[in-house]
mmCIF entry with sequence, helices, sheets and N, C-alpha, C, O atoms, coordinates in Angstrom:
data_MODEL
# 
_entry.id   MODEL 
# 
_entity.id                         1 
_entity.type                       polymer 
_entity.pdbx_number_of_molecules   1 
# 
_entity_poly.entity_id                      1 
_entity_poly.type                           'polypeptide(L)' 
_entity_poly.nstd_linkage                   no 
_entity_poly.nstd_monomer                   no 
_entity_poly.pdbx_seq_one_letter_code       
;(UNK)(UNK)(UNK)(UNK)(UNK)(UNK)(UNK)(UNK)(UNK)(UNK)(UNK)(UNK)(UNK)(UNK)(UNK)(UNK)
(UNK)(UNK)(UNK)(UNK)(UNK)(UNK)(UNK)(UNK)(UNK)(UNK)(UNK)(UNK)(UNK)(UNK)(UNK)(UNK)
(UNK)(UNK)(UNK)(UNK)(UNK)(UNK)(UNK)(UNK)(UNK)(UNK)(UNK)(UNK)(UNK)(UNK)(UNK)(UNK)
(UNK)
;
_entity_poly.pdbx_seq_one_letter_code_can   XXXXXXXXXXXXXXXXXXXXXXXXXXXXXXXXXXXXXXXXXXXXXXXXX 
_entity_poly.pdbx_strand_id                 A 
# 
loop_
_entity_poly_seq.entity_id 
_entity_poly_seq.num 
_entity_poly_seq.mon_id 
_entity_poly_seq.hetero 
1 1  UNK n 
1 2  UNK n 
1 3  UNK n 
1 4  UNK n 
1 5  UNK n 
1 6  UNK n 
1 7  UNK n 
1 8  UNK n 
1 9  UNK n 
1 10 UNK n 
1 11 UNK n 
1 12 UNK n 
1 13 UNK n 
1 14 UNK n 
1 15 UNK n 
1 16 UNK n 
1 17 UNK n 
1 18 UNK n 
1 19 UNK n 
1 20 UNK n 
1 21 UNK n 
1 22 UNK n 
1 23 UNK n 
1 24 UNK n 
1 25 UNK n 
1 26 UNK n 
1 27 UNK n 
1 28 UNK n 
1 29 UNK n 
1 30 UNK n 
1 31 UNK n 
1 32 UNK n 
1 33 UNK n 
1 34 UNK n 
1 35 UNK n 
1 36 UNK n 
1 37 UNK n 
1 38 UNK n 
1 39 UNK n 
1 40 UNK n 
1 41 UNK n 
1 42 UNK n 
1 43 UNK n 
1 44 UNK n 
1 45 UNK n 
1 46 UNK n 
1 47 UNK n 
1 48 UNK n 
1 49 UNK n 
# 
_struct_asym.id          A 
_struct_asym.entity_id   1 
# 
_struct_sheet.id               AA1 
_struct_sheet.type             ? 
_struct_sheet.number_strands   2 
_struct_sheet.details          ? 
# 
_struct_sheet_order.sheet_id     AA1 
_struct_sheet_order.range_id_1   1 
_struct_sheet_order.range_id_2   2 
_struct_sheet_order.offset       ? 
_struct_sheet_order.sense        anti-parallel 
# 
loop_
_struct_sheet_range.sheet_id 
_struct_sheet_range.id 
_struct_sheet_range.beg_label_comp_id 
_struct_sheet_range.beg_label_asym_id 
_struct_sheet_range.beg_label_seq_id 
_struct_sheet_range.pdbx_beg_PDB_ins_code 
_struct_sheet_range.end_label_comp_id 
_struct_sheet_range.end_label_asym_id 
_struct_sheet_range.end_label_seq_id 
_struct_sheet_range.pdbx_end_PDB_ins_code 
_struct_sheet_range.beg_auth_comp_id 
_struct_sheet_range.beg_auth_asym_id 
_struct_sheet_range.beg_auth_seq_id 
_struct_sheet_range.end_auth_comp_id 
_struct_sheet_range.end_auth_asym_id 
_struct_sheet_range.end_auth_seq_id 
AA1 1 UNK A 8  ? UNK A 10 ? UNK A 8  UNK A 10 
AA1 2 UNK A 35 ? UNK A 37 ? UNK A 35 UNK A 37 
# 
loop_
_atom_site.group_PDB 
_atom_site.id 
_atom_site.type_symbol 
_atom_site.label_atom_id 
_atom_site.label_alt_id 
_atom_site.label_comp_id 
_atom_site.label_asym_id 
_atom_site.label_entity_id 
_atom_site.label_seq_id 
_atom_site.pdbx_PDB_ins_code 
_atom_site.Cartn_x 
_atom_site.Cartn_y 
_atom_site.Cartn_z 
_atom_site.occupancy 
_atom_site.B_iso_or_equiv 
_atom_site.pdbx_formal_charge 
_atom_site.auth_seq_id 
_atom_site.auth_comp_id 
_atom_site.auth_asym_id 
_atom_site.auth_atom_id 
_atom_site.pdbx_PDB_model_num 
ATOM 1   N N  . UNK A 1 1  ? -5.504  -2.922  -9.921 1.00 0.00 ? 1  UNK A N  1 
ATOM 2   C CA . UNK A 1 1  ? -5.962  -2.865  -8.544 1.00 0.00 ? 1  UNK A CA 1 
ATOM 3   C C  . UNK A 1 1  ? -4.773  -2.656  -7.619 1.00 0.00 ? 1  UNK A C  1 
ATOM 4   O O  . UNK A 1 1  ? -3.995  -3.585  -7.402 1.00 0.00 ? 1  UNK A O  1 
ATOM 5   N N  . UNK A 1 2  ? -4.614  -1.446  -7.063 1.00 0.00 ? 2  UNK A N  1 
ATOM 6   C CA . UNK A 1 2  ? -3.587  -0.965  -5.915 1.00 0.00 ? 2  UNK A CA 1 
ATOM 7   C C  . UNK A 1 2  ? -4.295  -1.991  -4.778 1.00 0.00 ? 2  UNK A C  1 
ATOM 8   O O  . UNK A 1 2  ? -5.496  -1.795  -4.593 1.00 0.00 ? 2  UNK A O  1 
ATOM 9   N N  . UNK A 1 3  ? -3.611  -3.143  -3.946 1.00 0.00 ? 3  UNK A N  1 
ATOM 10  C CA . UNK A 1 3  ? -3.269  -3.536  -3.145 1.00 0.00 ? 3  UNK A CA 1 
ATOM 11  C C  . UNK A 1 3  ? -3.081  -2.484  -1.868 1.00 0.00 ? 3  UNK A C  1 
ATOM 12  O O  . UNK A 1 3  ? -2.229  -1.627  -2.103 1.00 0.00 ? 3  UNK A O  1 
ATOM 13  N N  . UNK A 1 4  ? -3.673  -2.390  -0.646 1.00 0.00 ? 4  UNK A N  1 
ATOM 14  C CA . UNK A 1 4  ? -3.502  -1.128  0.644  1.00 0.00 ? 4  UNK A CA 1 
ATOM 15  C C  . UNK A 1 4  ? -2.517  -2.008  1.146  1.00 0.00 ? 4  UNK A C  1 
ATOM 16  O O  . UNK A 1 4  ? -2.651  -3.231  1.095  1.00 0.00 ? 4  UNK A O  1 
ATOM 17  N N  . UNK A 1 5  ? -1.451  -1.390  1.669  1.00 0.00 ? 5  UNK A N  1 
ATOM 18  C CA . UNK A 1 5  ? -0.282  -2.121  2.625  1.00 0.00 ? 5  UNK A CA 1 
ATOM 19  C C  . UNK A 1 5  ? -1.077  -2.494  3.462  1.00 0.00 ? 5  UNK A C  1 
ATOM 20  O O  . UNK A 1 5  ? -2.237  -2.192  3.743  1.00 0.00 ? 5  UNK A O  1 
ATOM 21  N N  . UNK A 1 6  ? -0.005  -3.506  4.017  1.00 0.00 ? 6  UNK A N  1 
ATOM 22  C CA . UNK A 1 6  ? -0.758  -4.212  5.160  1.00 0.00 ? 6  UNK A CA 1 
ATOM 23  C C  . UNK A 1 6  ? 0.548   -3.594  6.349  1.00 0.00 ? 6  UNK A C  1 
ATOM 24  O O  . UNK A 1 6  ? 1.632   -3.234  5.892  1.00 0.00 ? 6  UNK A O  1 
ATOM 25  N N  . UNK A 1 7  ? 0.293   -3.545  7.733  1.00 0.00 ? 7  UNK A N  1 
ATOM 26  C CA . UNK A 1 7  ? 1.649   -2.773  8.623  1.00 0.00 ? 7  UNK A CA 1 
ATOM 27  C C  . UNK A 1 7  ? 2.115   -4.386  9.564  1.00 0.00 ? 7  UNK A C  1 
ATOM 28  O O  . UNK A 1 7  ? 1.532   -5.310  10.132 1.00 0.00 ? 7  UNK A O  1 
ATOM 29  N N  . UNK A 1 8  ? 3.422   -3.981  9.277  1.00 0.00 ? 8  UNK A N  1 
ATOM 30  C CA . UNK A 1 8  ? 3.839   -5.531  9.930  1.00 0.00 ? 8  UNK A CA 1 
ATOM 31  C C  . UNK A 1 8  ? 4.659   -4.799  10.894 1.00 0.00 ? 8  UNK A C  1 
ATOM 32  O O  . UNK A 1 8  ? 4.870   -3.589  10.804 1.00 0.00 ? 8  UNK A O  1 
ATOM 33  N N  . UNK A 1 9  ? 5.200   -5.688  11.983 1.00 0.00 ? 9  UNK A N  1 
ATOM 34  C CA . UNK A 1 9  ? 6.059   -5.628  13.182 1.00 0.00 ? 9  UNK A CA 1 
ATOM 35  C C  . UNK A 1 9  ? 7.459   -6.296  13.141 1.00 0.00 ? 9  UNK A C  1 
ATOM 36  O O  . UNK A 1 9  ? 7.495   -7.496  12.870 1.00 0.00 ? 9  UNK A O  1 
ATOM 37  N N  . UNK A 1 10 ? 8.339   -5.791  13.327 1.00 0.00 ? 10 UNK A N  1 
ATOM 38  C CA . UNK A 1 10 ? 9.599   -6.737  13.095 1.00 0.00 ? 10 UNK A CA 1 
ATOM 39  C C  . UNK A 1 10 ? 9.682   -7.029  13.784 1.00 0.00 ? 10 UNK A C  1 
ATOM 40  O O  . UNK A 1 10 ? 9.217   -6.320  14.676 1.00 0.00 ? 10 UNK A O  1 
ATOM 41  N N  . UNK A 1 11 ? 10.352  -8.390  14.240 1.00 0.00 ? 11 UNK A N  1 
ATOM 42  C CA . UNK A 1 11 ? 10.127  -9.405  15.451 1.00 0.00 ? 11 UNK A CA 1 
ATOM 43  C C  . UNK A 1 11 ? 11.951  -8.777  16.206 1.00 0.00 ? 11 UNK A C  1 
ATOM 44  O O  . UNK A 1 11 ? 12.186  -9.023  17.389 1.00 0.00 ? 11 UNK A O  1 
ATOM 45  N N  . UNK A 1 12 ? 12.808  -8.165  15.509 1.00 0.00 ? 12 UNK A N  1 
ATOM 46  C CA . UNK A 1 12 ? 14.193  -7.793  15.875 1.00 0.00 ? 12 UNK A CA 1 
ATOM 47  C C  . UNK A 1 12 ? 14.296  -6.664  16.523 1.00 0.00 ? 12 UNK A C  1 
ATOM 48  O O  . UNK A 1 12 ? 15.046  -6.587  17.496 1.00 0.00 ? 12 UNK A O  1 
ATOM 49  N N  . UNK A 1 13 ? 13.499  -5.514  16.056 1.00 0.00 ? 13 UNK A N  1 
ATOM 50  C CA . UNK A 1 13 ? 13.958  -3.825  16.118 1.00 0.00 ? 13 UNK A CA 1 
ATOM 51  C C  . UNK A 1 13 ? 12.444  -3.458  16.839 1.00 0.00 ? 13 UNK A C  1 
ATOM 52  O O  . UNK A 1 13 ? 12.490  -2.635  17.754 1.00 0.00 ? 13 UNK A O  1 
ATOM 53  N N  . UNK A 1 14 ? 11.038  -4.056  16.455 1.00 0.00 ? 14 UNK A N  1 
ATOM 54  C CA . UNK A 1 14 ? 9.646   -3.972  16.631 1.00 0.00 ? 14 UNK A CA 1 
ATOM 55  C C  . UNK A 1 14 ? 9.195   -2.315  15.963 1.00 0.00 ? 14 UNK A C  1 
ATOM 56  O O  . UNK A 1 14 ? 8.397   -1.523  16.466 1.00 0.00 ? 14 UNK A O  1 
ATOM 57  N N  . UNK A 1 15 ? 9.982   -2.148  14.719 1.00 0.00 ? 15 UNK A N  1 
ATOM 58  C CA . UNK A 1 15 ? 9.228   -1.130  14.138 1.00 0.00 ? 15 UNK A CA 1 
ATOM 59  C C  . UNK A 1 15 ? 8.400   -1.372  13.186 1.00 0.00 ? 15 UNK A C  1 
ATOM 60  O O  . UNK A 1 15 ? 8.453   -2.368  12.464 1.00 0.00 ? 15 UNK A O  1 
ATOM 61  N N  . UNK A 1 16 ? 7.655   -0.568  13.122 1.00 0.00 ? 16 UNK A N  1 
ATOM 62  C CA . UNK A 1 16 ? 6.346   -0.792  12.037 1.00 0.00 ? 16 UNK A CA 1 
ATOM 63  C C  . UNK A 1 16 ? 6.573   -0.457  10.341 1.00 0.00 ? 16 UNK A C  1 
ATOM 64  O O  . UNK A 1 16 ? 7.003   0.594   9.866  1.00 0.00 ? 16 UNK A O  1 
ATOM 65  N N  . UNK A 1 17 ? 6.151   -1.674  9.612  1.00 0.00 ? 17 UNK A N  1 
ATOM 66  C CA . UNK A 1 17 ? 6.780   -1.311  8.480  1.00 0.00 ? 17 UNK A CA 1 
ATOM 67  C C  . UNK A 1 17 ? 5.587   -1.693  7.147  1.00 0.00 ? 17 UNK A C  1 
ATOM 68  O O  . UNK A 1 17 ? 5.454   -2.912  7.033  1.00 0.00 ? 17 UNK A O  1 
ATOM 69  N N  . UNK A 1 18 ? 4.914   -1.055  6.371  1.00 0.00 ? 18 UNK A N  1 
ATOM 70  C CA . UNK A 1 18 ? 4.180   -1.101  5.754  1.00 0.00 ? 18 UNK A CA 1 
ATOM 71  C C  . UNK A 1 18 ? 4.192   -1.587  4.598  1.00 0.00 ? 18 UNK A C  1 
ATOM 72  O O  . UNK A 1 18 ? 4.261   -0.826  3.633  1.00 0.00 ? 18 UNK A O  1 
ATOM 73  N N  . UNK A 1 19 ? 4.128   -2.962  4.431  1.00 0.00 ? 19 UNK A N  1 
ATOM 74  C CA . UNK A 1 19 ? 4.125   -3.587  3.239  1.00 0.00 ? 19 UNK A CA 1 
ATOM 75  C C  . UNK A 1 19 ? 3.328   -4.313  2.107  1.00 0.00 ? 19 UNK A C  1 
ATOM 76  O O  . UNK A 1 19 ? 2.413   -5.130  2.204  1.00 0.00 ? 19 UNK A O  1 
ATOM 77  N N  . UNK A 1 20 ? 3.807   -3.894  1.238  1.00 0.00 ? 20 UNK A N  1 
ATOM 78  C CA . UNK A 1 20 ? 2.741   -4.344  -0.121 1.00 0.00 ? 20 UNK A CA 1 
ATOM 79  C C  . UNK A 1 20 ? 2.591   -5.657  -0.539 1.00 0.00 ? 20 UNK A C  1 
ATOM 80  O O  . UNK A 1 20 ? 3.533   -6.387  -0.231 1.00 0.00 ? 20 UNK A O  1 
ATOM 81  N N  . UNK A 1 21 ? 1.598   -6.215  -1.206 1.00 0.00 ? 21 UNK A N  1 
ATOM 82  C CA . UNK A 1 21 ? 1.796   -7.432  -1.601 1.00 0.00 ? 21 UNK A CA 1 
ATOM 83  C C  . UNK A 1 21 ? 2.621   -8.401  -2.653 1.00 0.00 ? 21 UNK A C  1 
ATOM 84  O O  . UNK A 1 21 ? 2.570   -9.538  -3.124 1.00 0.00 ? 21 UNK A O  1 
ATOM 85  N N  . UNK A 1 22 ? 3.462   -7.130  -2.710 1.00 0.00 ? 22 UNK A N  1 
ATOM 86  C CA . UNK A 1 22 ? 4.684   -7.697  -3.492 1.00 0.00 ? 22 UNK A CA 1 
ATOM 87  C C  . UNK A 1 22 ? 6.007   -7.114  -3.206 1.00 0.00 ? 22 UNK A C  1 
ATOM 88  O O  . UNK A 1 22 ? 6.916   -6.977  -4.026 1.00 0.00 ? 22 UNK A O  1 
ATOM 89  N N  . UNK A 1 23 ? 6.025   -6.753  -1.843 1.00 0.00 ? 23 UNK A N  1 
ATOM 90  C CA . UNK A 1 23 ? 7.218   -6.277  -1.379 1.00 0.00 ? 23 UNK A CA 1 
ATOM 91  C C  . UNK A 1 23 ? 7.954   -7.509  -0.623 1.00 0.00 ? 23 UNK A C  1 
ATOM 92  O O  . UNK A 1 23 ? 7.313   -8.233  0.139  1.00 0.00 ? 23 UNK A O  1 
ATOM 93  N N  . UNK A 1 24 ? 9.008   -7.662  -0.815 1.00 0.00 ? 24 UNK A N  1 
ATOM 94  C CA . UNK A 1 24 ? 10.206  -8.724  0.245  1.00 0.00 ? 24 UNK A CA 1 
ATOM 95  C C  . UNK A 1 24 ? 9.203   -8.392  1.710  1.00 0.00 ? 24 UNK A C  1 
ATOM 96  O O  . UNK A 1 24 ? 8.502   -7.406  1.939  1.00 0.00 ? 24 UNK A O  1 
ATOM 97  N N  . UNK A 1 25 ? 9.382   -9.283  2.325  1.00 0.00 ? 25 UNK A N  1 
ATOM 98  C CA . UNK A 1 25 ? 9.240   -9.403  3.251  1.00 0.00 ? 25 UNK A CA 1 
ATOM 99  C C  . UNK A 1 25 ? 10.368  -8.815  4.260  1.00 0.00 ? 25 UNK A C  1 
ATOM 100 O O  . UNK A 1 25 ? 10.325  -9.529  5.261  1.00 0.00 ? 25 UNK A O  1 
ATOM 101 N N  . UNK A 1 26 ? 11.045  -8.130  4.367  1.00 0.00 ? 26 UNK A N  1 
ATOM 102 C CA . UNK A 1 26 ? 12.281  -7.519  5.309  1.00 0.00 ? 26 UNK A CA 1 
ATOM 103 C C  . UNK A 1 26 ? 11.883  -5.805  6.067  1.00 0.00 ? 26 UNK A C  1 
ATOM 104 O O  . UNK A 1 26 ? 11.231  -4.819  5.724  1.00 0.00 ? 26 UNK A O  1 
ATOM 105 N N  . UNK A 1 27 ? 12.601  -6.158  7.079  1.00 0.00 ? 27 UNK A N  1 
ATOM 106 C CA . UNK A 1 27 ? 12.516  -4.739  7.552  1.00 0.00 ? 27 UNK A CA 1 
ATOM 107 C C  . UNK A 1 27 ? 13.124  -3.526  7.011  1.00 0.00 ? 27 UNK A C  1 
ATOM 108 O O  . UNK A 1 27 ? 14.147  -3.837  6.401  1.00 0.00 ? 27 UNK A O  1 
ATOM 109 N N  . UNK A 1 28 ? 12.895  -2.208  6.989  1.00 0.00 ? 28 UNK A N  1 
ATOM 110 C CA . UNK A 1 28 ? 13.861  -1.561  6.527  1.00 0.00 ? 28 UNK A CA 1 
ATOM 111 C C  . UNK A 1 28 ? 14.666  -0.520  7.062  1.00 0.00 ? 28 UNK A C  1 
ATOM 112 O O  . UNK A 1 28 ? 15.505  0.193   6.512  1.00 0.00 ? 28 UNK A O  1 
ATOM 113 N N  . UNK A 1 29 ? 14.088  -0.578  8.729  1.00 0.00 ? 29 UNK A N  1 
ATOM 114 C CA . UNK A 1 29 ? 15.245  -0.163  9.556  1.00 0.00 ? 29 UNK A CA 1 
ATOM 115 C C  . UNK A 1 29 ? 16.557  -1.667  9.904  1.00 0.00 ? 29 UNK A C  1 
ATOM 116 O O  . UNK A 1 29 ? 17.706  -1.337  10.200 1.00 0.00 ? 29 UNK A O  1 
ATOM 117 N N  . UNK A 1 30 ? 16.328  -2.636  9.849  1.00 0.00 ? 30 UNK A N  1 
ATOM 118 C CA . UNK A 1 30 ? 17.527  -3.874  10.582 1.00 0.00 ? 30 UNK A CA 1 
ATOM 119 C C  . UNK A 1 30 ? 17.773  -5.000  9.359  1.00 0.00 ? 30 UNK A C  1 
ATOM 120 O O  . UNK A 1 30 ? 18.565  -5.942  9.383  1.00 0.00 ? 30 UNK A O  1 
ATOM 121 N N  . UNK A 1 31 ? 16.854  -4.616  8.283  1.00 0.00 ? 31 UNK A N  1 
ATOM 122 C CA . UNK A 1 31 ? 17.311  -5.860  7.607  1.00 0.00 ? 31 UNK A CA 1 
ATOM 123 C C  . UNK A 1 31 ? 16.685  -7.377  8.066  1.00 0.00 ? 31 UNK A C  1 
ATOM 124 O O  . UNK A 1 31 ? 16.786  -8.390  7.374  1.00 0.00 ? 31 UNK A O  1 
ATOM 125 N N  . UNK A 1 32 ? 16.175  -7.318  9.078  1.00 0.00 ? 32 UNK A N  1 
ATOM 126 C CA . UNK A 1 32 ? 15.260  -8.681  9.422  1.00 0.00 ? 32 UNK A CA 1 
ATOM 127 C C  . UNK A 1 32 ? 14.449  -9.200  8.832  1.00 0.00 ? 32 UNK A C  1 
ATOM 128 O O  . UNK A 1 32 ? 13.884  -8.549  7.953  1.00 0.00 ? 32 UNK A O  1 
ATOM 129 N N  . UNK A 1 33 ? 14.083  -10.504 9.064  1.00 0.00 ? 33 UNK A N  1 
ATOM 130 C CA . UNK A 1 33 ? 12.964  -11.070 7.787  1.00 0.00 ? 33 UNK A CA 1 
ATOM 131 C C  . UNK A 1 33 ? 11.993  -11.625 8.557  1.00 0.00 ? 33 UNK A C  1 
ATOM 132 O O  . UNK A 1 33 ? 11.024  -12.018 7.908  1.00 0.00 ? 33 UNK A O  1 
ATOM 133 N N  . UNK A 1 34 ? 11.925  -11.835 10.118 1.00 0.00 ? 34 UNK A N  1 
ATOM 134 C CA . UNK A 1 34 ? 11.018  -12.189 10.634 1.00 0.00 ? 34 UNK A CA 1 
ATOM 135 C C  . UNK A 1 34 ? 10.041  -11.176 10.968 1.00 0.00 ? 34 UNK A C  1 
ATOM 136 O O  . UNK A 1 34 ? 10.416  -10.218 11.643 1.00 0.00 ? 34 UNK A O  1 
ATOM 137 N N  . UNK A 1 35 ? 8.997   -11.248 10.639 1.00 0.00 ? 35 UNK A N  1 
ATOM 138 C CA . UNK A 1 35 ? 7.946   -9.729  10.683 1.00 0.00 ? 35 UNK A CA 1 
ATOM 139 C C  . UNK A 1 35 ? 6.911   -10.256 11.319 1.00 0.00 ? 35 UNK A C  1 
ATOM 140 O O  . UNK A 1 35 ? 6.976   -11.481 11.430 1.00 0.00 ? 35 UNK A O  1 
ATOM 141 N N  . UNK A 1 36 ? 5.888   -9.696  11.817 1.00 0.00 ? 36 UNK A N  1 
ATOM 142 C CA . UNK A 1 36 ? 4.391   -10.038 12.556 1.00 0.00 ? 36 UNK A CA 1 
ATOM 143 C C  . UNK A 1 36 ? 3.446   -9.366  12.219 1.00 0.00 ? 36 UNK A C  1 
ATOM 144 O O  . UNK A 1 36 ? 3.823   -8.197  12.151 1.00 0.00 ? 36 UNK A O  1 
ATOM 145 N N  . UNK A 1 37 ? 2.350   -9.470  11.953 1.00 0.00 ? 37 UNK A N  1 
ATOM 146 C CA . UNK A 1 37 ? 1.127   -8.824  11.661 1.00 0.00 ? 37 UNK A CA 1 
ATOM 147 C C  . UNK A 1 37 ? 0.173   -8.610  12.532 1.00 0.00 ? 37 UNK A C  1 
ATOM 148 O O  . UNK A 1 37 ? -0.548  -9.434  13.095 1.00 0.00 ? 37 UNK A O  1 
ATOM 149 N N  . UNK A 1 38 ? 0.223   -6.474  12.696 1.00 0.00 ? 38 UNK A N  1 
ATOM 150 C CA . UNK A 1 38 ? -0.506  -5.793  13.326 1.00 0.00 ? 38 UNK A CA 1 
ATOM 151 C C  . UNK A 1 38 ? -1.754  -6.430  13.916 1.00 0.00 ? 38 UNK A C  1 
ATOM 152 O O  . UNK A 1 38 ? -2.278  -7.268  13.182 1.00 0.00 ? 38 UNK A O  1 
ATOM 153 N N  . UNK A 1 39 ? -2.203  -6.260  14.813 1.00 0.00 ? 39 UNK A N  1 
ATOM 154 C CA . UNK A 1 39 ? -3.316  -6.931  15.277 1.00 0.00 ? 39 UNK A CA 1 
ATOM 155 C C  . UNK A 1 39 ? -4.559  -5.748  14.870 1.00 0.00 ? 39 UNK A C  1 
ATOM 156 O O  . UNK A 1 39 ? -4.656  -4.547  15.123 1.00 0.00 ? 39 UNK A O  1 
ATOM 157 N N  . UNK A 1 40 ? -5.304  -6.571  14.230 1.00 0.00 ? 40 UNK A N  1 
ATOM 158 C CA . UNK A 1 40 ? -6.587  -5.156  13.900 1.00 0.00 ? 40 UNK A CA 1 
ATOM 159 C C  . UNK A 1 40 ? -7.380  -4.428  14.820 1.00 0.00 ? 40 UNK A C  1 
ATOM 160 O O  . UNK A 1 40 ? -7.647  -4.965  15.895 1.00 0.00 ? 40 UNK A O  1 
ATOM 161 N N  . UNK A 1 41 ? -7.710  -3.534  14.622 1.00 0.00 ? 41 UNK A N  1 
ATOM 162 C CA . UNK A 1 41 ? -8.708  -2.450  15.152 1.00 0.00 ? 41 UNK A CA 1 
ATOM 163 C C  . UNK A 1 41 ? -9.684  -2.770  15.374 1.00 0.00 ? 41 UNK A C  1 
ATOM 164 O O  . UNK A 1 41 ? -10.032 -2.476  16.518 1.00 0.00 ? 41 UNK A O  1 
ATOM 165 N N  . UNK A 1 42 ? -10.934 -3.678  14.358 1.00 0.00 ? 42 UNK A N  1 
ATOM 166 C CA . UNK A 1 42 ? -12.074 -4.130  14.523 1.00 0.00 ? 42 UNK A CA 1 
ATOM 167 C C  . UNK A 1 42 ? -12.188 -5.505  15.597 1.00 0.00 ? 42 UNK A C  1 
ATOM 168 O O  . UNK A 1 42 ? -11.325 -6.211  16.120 1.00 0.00 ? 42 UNK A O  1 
ATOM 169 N N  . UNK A 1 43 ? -13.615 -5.506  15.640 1.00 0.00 ? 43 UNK A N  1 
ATOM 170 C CA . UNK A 1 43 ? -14.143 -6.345  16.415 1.00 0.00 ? 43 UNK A CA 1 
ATOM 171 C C  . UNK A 1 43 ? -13.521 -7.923  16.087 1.00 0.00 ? 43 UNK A C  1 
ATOM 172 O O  . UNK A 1 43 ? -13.154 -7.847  14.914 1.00 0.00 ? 43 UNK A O  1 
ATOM 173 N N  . UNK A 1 44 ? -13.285 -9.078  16.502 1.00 0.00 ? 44 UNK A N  1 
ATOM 174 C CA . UNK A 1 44 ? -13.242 -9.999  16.087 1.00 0.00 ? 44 UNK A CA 1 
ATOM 175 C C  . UNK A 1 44 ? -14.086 -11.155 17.014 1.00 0.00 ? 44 UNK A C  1 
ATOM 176 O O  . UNK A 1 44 ? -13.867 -11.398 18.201 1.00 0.00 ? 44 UNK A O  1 
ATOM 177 N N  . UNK A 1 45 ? -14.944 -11.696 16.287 1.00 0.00 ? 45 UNK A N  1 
ATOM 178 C CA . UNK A 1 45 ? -15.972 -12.533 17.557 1.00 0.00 ? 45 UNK A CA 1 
ATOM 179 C C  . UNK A 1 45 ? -15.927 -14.134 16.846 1.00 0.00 ? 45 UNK A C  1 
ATOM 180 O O  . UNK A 1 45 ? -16.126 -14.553 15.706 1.00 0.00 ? 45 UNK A O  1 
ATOM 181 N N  . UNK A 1 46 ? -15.537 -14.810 18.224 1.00 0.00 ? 46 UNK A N  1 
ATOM 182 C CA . UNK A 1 46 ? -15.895 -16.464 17.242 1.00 0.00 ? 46 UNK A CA 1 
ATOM 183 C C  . UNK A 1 46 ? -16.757 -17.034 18.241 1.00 0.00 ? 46 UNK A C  1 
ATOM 184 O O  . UNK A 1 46 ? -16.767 -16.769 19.443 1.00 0.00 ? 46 UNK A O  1 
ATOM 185 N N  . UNK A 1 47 ? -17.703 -18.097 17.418 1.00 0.00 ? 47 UNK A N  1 
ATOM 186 C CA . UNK A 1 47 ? -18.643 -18.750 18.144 1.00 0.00 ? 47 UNK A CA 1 
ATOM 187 C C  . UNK A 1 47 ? -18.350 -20.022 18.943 1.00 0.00 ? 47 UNK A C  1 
ATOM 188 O O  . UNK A 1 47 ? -18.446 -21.193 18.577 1.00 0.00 ? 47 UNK A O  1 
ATOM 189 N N  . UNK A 1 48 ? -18.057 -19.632 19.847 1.00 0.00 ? 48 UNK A N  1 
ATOM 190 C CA . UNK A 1 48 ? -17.888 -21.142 21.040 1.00 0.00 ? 48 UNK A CA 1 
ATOM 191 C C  . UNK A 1 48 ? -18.940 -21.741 21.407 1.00 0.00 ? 48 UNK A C  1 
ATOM 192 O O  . UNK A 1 48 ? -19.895 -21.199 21.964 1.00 0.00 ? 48 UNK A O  1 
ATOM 193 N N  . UNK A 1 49 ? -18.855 -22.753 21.158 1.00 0.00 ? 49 UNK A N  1 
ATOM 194 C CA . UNK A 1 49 ? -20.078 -23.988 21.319 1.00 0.00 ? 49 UNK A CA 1 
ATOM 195 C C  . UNK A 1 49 ? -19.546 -24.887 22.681 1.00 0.00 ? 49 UNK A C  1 
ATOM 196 O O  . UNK A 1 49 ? -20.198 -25.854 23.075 1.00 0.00 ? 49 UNK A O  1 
# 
């Protein structure tokens, strides 16, 4: 089962970097390890009570 990258954000340089689920976690324009995850496209709804 191929794993789809997931696209992360580097919190240093803020380029987009597409990583697998078994890739290091690092950027590969700066070498940084702090990364962020893309905010999705779809809908997201939660139920407030």
């Amino acid at each position: 089962m191929d794993q789809q990258p997931m696209i992360y954000i580097c919190g240093e340089c803020h380029t987009e970097n597409e990583i697998k689920s078994r890739d290091p976690i690092r950027c590969r324009e700066c070498g940084y390890r702090i990364m962020y995850k893309k905010r999705t496209k779809r809908w997201v709804v939660f139920d407030v009570r």
